[in-house]
N, CA, C and O atoms as a GROMACS GRO file, in nm:
protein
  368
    1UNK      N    1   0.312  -0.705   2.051
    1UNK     CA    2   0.429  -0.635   2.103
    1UNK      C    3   0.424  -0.489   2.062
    1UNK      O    4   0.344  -0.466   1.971
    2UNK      N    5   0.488  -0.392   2.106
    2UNK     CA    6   0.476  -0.268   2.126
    2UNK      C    7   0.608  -0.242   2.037
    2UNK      O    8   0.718  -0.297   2.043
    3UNK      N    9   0.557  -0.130   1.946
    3UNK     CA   10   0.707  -0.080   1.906
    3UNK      C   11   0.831  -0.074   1.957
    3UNK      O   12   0.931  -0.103   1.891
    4UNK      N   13   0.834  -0.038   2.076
    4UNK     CA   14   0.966   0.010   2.115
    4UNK      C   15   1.023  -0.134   2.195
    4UNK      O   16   1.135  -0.124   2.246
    5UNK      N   17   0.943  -0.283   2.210
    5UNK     CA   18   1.031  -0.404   2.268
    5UNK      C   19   1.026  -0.429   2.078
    5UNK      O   20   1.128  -0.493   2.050
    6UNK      N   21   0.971  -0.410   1.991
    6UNK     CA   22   0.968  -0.480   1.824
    6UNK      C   23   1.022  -0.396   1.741
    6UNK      O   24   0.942  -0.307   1.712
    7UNK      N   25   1.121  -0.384   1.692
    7UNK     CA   26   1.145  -0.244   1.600
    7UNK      C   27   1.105  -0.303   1.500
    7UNK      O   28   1.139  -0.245   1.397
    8UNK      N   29   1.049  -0.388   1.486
    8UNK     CA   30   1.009  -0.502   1.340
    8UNK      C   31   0.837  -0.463   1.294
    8UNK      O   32   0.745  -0.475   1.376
    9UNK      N   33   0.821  -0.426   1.185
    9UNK     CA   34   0.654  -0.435   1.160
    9UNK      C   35   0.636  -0.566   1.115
    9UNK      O   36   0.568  -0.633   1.193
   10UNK      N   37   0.666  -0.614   1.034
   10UNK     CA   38   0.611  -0.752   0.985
   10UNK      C   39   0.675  -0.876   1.047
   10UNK      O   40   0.792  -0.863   1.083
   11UNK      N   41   0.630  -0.964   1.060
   11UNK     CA   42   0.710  -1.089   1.115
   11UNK      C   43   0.675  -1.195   1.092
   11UNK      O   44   0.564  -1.231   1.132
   12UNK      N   45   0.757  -1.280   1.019
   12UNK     CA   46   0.813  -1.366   0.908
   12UNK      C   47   0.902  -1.455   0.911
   12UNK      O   48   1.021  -1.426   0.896
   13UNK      N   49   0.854  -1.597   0.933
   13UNK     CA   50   0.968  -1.664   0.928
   13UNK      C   51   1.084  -1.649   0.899
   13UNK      O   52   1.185  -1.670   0.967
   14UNK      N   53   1.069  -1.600   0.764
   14UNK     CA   54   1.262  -1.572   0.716
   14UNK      C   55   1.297  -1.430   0.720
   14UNK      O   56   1.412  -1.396   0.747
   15UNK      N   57   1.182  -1.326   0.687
   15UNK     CA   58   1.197  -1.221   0.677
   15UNK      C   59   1.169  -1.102   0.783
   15UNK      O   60   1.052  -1.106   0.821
   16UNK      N   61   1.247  -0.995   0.841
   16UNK     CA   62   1.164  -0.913   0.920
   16UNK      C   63   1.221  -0.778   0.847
   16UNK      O   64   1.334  -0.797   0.803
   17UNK      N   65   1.171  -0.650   0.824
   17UNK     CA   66   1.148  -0.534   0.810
   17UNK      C   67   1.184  -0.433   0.890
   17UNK      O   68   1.091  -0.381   0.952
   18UNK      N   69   1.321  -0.378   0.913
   18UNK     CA   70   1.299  -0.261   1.041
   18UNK      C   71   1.215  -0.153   1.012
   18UNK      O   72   1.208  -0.097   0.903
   19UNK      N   73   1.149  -0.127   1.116
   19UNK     CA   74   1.027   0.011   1.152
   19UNK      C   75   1.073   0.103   1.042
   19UNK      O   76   0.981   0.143   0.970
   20UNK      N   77   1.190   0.146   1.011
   20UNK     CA   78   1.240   0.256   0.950
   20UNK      C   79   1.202   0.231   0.819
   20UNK      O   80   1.108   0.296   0.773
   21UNK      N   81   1.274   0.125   0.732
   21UNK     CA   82   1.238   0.057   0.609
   21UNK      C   83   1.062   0.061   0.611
   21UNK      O   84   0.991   0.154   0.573
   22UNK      N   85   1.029  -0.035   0.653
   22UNK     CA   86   0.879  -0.054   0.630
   22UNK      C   87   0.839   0.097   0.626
   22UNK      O   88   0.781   0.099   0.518
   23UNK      N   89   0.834   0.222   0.673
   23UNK     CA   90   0.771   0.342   0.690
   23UNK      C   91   0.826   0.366   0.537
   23UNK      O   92   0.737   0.406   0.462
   24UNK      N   93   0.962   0.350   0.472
   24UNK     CA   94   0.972   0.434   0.358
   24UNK      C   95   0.914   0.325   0.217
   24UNK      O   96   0.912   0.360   0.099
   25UNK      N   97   0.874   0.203   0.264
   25UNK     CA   98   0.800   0.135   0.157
   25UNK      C   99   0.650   0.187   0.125
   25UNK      O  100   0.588   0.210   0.021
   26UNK      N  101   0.610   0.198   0.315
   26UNK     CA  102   0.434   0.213   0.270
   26UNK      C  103   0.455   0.393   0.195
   26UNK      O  104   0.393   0.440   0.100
   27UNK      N  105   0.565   0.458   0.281
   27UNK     CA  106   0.518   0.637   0.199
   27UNK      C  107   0.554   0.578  -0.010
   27UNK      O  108   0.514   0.636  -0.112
   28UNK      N  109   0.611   0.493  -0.002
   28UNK     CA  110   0.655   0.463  -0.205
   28UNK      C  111   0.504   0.373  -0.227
   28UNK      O  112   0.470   0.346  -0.342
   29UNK      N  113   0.426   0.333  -0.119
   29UNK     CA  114   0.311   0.276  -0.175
   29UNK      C  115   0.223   0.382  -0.195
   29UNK      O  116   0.159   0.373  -0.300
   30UNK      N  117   0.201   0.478  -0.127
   30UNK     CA  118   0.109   0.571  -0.108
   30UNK      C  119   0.179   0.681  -0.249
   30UNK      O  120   0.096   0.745  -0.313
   31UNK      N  121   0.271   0.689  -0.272
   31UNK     CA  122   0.283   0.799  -0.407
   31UNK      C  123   0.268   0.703  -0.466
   31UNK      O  124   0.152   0.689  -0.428
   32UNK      N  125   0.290   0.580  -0.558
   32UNK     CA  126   0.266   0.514  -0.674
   32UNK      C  127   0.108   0.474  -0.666
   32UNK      O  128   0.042   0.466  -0.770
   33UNK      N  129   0.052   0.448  -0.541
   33UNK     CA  130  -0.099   0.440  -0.573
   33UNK      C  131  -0.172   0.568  -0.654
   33UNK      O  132  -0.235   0.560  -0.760
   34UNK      N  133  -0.144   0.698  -0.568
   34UNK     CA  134  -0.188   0.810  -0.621
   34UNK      C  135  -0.160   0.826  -0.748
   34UNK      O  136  -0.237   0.892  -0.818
   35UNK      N  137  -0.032   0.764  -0.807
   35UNK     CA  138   0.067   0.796  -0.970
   35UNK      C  139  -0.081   0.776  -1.020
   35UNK      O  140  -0.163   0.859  -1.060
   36UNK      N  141  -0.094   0.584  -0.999
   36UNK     CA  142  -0.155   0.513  -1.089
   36UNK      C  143  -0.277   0.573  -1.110
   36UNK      O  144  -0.320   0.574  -1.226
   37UNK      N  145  -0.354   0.633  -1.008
   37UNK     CA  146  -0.474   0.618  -0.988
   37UNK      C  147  -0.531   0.737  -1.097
   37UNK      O  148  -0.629   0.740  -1.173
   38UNK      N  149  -0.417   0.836  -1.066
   38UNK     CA  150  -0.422   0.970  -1.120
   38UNK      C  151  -0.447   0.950  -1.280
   38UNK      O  152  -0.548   0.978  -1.344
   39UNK      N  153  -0.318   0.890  -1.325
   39UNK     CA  154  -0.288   0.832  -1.459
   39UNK      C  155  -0.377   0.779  -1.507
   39UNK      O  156  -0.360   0.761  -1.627
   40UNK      N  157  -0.476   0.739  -1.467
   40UNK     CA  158  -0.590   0.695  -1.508
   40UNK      C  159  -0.762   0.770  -1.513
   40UNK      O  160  -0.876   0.752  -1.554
   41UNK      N  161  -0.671   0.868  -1.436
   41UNK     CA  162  -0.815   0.984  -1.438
   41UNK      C  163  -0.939   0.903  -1.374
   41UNK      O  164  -1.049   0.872  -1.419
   42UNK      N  165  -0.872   0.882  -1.249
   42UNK     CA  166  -1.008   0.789  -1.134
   42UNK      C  167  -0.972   0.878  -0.989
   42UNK      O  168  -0.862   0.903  -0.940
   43UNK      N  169  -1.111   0.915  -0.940
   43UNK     CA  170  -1.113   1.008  -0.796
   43UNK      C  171  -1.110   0.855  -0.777
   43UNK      O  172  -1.129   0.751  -0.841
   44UNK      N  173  -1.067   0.910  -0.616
   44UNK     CA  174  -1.045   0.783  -0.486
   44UNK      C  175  -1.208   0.743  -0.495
   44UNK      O  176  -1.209   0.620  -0.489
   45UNK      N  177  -1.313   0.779  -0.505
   45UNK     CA  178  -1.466   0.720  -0.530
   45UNK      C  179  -1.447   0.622  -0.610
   45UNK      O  180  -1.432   0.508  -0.568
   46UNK      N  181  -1.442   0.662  -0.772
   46UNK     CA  182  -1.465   0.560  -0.854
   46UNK      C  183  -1.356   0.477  -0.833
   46UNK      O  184  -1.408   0.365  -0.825
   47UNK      N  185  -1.243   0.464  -0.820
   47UNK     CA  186  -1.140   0.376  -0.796
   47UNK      C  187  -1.159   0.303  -0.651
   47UNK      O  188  -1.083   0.208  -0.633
   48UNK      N  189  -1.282   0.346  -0.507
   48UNK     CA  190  -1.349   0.211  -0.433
   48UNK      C  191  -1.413   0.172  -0.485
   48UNK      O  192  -1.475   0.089  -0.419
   49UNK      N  193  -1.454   0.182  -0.606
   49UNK     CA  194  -1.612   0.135  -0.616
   49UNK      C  195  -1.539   0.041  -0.720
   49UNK      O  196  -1.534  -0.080  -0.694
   50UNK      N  197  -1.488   0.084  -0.827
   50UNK     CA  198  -1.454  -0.022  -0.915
   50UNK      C  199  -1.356  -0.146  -0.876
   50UNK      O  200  -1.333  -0.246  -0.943
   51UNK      N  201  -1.323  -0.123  -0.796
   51UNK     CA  202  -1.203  -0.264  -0.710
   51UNK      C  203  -1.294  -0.313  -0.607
   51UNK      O  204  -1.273  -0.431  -0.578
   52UNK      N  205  -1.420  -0.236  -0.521
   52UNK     CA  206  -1.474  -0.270  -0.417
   52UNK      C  207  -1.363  -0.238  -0.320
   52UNK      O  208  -1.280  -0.326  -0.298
   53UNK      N  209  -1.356  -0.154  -0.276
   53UNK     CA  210  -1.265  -0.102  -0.187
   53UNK      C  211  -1.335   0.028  -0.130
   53UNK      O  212  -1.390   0.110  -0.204
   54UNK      N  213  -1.329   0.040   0.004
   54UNK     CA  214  -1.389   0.180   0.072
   54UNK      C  215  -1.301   0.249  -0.009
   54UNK      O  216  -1.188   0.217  -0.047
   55UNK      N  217  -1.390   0.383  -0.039
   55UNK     CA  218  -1.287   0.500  -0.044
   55UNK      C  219  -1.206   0.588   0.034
   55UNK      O  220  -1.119   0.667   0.000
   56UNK      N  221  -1.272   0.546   0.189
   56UNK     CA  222  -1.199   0.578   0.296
   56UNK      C  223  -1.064   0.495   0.323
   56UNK      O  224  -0.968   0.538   0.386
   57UNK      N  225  -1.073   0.395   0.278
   57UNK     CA  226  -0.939   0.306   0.309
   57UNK      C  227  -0.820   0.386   0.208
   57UNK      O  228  -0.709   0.426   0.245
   58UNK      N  229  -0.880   0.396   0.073
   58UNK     CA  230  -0.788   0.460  -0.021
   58UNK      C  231  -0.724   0.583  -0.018
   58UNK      O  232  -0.609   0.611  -0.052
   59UNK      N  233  -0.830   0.668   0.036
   59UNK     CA  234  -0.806   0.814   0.086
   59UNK      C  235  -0.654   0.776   0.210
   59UNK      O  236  -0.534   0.785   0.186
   60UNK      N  237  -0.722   0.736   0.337
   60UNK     CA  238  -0.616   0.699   0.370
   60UNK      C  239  -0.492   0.577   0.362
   60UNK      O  240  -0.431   0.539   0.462
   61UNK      N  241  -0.476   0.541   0.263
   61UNK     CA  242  -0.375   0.455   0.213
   61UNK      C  243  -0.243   0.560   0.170
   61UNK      O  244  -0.131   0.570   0.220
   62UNK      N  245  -0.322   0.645   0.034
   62UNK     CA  246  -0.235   0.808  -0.003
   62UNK      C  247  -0.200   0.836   0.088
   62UNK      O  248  -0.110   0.753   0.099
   63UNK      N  249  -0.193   0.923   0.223
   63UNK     CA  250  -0.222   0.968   0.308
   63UNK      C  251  -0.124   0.905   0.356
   63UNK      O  252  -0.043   0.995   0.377
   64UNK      N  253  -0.077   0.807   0.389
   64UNK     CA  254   0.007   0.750   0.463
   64UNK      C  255  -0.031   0.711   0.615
   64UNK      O  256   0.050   0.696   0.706
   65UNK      N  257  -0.179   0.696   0.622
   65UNK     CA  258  -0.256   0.731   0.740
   65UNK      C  259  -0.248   0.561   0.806
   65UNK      O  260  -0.238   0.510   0.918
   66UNK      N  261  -0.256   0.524   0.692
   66UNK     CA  262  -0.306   0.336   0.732
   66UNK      C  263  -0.244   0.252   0.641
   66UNK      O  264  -0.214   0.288   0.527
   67UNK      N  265  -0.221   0.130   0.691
   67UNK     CA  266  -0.156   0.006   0.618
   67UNK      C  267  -0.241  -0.078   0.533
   67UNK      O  268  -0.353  -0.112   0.571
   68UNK      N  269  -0.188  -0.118   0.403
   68UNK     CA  270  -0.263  -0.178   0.341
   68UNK      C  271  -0.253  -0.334   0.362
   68UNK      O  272  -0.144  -0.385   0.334
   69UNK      N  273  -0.348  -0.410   0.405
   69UNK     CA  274  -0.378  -0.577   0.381
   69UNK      C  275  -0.335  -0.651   0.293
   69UNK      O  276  -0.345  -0.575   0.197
   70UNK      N  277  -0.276  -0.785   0.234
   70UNK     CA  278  -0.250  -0.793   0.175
   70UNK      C  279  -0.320  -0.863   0.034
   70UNK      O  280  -0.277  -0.880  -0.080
   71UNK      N  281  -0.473  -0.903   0.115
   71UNK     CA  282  -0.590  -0.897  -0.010
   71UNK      C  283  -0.611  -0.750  -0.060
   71UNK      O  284  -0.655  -0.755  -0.175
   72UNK      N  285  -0.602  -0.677  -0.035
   72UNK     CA  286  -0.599  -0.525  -0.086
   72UNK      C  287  -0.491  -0.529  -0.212
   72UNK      O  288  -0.490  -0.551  -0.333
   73UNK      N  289  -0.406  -0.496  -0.108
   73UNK     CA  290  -0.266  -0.538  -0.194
   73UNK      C  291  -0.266  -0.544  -0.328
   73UNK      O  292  -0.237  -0.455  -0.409
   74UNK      N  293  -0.313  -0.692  -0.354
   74UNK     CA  294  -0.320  -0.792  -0.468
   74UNK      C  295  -0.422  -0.715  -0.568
   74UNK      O  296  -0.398  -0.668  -0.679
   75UNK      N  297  -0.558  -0.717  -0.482
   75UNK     CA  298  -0.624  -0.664  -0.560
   75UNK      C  299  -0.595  -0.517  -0.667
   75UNK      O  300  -0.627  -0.515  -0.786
   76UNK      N  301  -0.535  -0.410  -0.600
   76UNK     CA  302  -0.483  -0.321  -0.648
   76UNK      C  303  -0.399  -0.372  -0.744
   76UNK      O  304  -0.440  -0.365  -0.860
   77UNK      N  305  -0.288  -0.422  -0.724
   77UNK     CA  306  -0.208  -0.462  -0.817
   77UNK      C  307  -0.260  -0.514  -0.969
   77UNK      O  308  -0.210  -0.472  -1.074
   78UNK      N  309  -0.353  -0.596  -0.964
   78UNK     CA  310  -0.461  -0.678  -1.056
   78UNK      C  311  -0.509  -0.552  -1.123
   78UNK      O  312  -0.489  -0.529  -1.242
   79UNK      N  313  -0.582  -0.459  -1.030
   79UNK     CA  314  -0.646  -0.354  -1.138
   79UNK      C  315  -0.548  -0.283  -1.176
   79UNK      O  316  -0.530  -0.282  -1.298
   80UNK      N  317  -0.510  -0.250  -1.143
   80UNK     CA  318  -0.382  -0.176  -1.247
   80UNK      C  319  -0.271  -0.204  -1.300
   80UNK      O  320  -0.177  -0.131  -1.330
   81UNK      N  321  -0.295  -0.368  -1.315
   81UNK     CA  322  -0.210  -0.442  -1.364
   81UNK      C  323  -0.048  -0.394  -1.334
   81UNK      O  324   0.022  -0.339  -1.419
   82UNK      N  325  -0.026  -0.409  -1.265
   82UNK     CA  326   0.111  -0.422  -1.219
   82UNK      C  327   0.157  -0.530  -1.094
   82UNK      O  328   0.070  -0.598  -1.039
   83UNK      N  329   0.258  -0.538  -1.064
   83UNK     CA  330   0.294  -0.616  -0.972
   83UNK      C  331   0.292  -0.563  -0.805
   83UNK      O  332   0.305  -0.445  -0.775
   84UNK      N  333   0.273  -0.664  -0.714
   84UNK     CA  334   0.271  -0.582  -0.589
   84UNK      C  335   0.399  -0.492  -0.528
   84UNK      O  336   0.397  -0.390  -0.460
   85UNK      N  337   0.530  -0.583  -0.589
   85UNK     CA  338   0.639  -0.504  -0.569
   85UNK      C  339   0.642  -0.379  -0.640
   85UNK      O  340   0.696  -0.286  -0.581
   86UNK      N  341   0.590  -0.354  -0.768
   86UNK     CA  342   0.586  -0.230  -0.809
   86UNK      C  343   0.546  -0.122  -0.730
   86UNK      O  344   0.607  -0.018  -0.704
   87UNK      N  345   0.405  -0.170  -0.687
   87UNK     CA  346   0.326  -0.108  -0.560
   87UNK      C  347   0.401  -0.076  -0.489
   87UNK      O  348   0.415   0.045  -0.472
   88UNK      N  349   0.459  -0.141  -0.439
   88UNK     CA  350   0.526  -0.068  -0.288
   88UNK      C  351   0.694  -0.020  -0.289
   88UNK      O  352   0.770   0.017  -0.200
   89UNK      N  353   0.709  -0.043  -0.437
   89UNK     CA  354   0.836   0.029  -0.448
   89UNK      C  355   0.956  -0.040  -0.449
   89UNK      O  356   1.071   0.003  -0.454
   90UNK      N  357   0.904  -0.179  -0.443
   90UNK     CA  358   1.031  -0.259  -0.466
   90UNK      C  359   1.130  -0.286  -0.578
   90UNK      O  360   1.250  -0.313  -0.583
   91UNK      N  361   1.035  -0.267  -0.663
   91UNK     CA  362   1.071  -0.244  -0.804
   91UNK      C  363   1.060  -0.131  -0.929
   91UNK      O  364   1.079  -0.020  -0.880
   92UNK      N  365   1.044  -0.125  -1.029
   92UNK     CA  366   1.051  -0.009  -1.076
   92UNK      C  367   0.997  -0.056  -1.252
   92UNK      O  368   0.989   0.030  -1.340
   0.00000   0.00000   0.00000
């Protein structure tokens, strides 16, 4: 479906997301990735290489360019030990 018949990005049995929401989760994913990544003194290189992750995906993840998967997701979360809701801003 096309944005404008779905104002919904995700779709979920119980749960759906309006377009608006979902846009201000992934921009709180894309600054707390950069926080973490920073905080750790890792370029977007060594931080694909050490998760196995393109660095093109990461580059544009920051960026707000592209959506992250939710094996990505996880994985991120794992290396930098935090939770996925942290990630994306659900929590704090």
């Amino acid at each position: 479906m096309s944005r404008k018949t779905n104002p919904f990005r995700f779709r979920n049995v119980k749960d759906y997301i309006p377009f608006p929401e979902y846009n201000k989760i992934m921009r709180k994913f894309a600054e707390r990735l950069k926080e973490l990544r920073q905080e750790r003194g890792l370029s977007i290189a060594v931080l694909g290489k050490q998760t196995d992750i393109g660095a093109a995906s990461v580059f544009r993840w920051e960026q707000g360019e592209s959506d992250i998967k939710s094996d990505y997701l996880i994985r991120l979360s794992r290396f930098f030990d935090v939770t996925t809701d942290y990630l994306l801003g659900l929590e704090d």
